[in-house]
N, C-alpha and C positions, 0 to 999 in steps of 0.2 A: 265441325267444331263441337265438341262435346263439353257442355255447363253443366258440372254436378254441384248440389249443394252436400258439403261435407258437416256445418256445422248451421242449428236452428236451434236458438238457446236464448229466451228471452228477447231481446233486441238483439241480437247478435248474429252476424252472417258469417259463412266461411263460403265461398263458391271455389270449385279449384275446374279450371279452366282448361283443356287441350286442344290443339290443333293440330292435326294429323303433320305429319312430316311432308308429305305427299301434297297435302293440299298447301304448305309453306311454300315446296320446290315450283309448284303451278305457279301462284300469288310472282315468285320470283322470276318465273321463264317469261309471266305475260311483262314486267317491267324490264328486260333486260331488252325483250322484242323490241321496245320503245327507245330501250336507250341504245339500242344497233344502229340504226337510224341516224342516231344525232350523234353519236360519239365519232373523234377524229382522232385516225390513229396515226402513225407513220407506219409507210408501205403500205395501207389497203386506202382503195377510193371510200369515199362515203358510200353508206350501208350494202358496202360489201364486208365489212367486218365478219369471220364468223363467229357466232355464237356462241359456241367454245371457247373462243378466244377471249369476249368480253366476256363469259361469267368468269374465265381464271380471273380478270383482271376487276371484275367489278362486282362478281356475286357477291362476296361476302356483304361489302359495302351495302349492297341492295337490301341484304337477308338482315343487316343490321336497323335500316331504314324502318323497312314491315316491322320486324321486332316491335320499334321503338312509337310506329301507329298504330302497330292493334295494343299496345301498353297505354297506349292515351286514350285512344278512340271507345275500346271495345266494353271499360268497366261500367260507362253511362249508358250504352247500348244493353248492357246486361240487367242494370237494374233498371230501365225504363222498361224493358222487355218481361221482367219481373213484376211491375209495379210496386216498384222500392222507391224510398228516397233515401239515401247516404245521410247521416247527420255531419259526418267529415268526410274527407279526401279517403277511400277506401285507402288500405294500405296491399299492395301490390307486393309479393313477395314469389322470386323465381330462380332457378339455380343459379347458384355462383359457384360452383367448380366450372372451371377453365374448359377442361376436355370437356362437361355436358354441352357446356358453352358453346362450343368450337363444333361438337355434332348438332348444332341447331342452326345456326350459321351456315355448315355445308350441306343440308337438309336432310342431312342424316339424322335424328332425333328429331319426337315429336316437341312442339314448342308448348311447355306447360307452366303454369301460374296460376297461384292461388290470392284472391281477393280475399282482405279480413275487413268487416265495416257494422256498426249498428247503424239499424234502421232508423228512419224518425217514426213513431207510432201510431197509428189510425187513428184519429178524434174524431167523435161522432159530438158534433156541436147542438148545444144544450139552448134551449130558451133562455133568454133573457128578464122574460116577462116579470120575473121575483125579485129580480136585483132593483135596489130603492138606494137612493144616494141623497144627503142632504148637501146643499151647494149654502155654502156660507156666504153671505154678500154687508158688505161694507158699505154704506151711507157717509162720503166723506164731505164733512161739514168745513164750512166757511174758517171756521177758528183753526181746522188742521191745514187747512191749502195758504191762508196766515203765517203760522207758525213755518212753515216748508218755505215760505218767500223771507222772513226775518234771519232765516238758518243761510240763504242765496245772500240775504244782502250783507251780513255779516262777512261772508267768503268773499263777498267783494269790494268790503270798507278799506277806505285808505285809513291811514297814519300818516299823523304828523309828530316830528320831534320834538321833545320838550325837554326842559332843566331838570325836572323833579327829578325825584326818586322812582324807579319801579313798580307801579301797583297790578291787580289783578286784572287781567285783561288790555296790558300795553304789550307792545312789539318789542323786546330785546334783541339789539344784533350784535353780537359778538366774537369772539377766535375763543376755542377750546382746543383742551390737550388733556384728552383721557390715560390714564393711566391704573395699571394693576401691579401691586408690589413693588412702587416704584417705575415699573416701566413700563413706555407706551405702547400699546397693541393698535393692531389694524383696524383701521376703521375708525379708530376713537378721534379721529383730529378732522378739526372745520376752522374755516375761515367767513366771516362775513356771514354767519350764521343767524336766518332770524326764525325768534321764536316768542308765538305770543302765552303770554303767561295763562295757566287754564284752559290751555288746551287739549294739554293732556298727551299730547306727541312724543315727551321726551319721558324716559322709563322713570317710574315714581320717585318722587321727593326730588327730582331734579328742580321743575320748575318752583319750586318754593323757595328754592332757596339765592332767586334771585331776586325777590321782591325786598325793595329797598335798596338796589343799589343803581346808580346812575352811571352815564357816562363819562367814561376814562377809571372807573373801579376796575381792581382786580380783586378776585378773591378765588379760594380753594373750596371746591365742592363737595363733597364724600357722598356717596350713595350704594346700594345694593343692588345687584344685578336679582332680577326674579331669578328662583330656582327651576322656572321652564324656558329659561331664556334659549331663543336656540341655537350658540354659539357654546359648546359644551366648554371653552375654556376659558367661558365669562361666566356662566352661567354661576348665581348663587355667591359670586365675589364681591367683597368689598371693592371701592373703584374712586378714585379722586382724579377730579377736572380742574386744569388750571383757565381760571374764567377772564378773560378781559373786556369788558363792556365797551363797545365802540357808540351804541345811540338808545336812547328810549326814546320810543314815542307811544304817542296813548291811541286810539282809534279815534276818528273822526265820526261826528253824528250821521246816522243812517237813517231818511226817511222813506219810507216804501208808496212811492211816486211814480208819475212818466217819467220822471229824469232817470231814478233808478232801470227802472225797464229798459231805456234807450240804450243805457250804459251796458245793460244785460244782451242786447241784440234785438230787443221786441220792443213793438209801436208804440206799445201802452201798458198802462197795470193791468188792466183789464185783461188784454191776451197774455200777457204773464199770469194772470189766476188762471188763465184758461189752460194752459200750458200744465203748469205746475197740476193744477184738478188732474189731467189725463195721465201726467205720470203717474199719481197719485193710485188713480184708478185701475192703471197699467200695473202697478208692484201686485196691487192687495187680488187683483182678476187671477195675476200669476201665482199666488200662492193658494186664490181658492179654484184653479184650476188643478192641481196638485194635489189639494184633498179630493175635490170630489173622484180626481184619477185613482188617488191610494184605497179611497172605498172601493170601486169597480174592482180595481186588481186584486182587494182583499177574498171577495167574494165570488170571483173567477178562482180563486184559491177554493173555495171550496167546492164550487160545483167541480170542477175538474181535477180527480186524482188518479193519475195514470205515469207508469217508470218513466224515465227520462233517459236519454241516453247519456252513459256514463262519461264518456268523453268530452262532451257539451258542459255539463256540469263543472268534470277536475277542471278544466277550462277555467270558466267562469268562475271555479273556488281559488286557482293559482290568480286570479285578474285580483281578489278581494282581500287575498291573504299577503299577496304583496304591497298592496297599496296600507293594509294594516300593521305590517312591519316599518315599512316606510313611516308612518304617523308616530309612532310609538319612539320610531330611533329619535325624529324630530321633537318629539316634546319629551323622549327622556324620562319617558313612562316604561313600566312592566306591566304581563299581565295582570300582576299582583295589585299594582295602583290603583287600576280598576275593576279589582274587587274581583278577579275570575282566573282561571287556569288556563296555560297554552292548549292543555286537551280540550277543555270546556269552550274555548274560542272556536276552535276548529271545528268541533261538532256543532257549533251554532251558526259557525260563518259557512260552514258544509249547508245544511240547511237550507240556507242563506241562497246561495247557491242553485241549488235545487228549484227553489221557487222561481226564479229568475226565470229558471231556462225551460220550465215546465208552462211559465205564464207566456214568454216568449215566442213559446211552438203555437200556443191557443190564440195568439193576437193574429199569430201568423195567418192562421188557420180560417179563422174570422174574414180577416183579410182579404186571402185569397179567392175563398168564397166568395166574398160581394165584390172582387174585382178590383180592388184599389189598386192605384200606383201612385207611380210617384214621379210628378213631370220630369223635363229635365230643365224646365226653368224653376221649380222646386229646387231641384238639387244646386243651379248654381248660385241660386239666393243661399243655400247652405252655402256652399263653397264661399261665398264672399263675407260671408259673416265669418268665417275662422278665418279669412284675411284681413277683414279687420282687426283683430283680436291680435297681430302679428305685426304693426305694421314695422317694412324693414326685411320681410322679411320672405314679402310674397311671391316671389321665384322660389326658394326651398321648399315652401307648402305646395306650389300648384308642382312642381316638380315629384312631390312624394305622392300627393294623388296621382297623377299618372305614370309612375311607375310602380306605385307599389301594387301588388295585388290585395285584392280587399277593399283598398284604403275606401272606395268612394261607397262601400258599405257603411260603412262608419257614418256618412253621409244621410245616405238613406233611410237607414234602420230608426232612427228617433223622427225620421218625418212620417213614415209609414206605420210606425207605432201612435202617432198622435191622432190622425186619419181615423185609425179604427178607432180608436177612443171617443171622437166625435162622431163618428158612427152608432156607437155603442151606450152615446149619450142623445142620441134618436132617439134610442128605443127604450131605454131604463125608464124608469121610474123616478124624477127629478123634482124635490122639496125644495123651494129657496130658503133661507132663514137668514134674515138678517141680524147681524151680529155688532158688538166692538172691534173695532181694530186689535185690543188684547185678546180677545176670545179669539181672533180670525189666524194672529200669529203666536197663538199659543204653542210653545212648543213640544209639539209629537211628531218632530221629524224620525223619530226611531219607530214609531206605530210601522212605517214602509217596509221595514227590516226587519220583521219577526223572524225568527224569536230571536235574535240579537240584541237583547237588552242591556246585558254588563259587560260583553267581550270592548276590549280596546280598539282604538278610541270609540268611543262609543256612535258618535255619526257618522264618521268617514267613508265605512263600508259601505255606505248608501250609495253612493258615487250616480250609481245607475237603477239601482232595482225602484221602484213605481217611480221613478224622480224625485224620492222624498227632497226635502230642502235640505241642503247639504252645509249644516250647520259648523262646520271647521273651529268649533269651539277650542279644538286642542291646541291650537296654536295662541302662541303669546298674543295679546293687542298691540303690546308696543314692543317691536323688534330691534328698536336702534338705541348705540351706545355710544353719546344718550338716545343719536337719531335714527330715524328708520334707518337709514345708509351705515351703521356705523357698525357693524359684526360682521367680520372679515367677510367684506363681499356683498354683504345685502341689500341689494339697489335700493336707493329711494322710491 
């Protein structure tokens, strides 16, 4: 077998690959010996077949066989032999005329093919010693873990009915019948609908306008759909609701008790503060795990600049430029809205891009270095947490992981990226600084994204690169018309 390389051009490989014709027809005579033996023909006894006979009847078959193992087997054997790594599936390219076809097959031609693939590139891993990170830490006080139980008890105050009139803060239930231009569109119609006043659920100026009215009132509503609403053939229209009040009731007094607590599933207030503290503690840890990640990764940006394979990258720029077209259809923005150009987005979400797959290689690198993995009760603690996330629906998920190829990548890659992170937070240089809660979520989720600062929407692209906090500002607060549920299709 002769492996020439044809092409060495930056990352870039071309290997064009032969196997003697002679050394195919050998490969074929030793598998046909084998399948002499086992093959049953009519008129001859077992492995009296002769050989002749079976390669008329099964060379090809055979030759197609080899073909189709050394096309599989031979391009990792070639670059482990190289000491390569592929950053994709080389691409495999070999005749397709019939008749070369047809003399490779009958071992008459040598069987040749050309591998085309970049490399992933040498990283010569740099100290650490220089990188310093300030870890932001929150102090949460007694009045905030308060405040988080009155917000719990309120979610879980009764109502009771009463005669009056509608004020701020009672429970309205009602039938509505939304309508545009006269006529009713999908979504817009409820029965038994309840909505407490101030809550701010139903799209602006709705709930206003039912204060004062009691039960067995009808009345006509008028209101504005937001101009980012995301139903494009509501959006920004005029819209009247025909209202019939079936009850008001006003809330019931809440005191934050052991009765409260029992009612909530916990023994006491006490393990209810204690509870709520940990969430508390749990939000603000996860977002200042986030920053101290986005400094590491800033500054792994700059000790490390070396090409990136090209492949990796349009990859990863098609994963960001779709998901930015996607946002943009949905809130019904242009580049222009936000203040930047399709050229300009692309050279910035390219960028974008780039950095991802340049800091990805180095995690890797880091990684594999000190040995890390990834258990595989790791991985099914992942696996279960996106079944939770589904539930209804956990046969089609555990079914796509094991079929699809990839899929338990997807898996892996944010647990083995978070591993070296706390590896990497060994060894750094680590400030506490205790903060407010405003200064801890102050937002610079776009810091992760450089230099993506004005392309559209403006967070979304983050999705993945350092984990910046994935701010989805672009999308409306209140989707429904008036209720979440009510634009053609929008679940509650």
């Amino acid at each position: 077998m002769q492996v020439i390389e044809t092409l060495a051009e930056g990352l870039k490989r071309e290997i064009k690959v032969i196997i003697p014709a002679k050394d195919m027809e050998q490969r074929m005579n030793e598998r046909l010996a084998d399948v002499k033996d086992k093959v049953r023909i009519n008129g001859f006894r077992p492995g009296k077949v002769p050989t002749s006979h079976v390669k008329k009847m099964y060379g090809k078959s055979i030759m197609a066989e080899l073909v189709n193992e050394i096309i599989r087997d031979k391009p990792s054997a070639i670059l482990s032999e190289r000491g390569e790594k592929s950053a994709t599936q080389p691409e495999i390219v070999m005749t397709e005329d019939e008749k070369e076809a047809e003399k490779i097959l009958s071992a008459q031609a040598d069987l040749e093919f050309t591998l085309s693939y970049e490399i992933i590139p040498a990283i010569e891993l740099k100290s650490v010693d220089g990188i310093k990170v300030t870890r932001e830490v929150v102090e949460v006080s007694e009045d905030e873990i308060n405040e988080q139980i009155e917000k719990i008890a309120e979610s879980a105050r009764t109502f009771e009915a009463k005669k009056g009139k509608a004020a701020d803060g009672d429970r309205v239930t009602m039938d509505y019948l939304g309508k545009v231009d006269g006529e009713a569109f999908d979504g817009g119609k409820d029965e038994d609908a309840e909505l407490v006043i101030g809550s701010n659920r139903f799209i602006p100026g709705f709930e206003e306008q039912l204060v004062g009215l009691k039960a067995g009132d009808e009345k006509v509503i008028t209101v504005t759909f937001p101009a980012e609403y995301p139903a494009a053939n509501l959006a920004g229209k005029e819209a009247t609701f025909d209202i019939t009040v079936k009850e008001v009731a006003s809330p019931a007094k809440t005191e934050i008790n052991d009765e409260l607590a029992t009612k909530l599933g916990v023994e006491s207030v006490e393990k209810l503060k204690e509870i709520v503290r940990g969430q508390i503690e749990s939000q603000y840890g996860n977002v200042t795990r986030q920053k101290v990640k986005r400094q590491i990764l800033d500054q792994l940006d700059e000790l490390y600049k070396f090409e990136s394979p090209s492949k990796l990258v349009d990859a990863e720029f098609e994963n960001i430029w779709r998901q930015i077209n996607t946002d943009l259809a949905q809130s019904g923005k242009t580049f222009a809205d936000e203040d930047t150009t399709e050229e300009a987005a692309r050279e910035e979400y390219r960028a974008l891009a780039e950095r991802r797959v340049r800091l990805g290689l180095v995690l890797s690198e880091i990684g594999e270095k000190a040995g890390i993995e990834v258990t595989e009760e790791e991985m099914q603690r992942s696996l279960f947490a996106q079944l939770q996330q589904f539930p209804g629906q956990e046969k089609q998920i555990l079914d796509f992981f094991r079929n699809t190829p990839g899929a338990a990548a997807s898996l892996r890659a944010p647990i083995f990226e978070e591993k070296v992170i706390d590896k990497l937070l060994a060894e750094v240089s680590v400030t506490d600084k205790t903060v407010s809660k405003d200064e801890l979520l102050a937002d610079d989720a776009e810091e992760g994204d450089k230099p993506a600062k004005k392309a559209a929407p403006k967070k979304k692209a983050a999705a993945k690169a350092d984990d910046a906090a994935e701010g989805d500002d672009a999308a409306p607060k209140k989707k429904a018309a008036p209720k979440k549920k009510a634009a053609e299709g929008d679940a509650e």
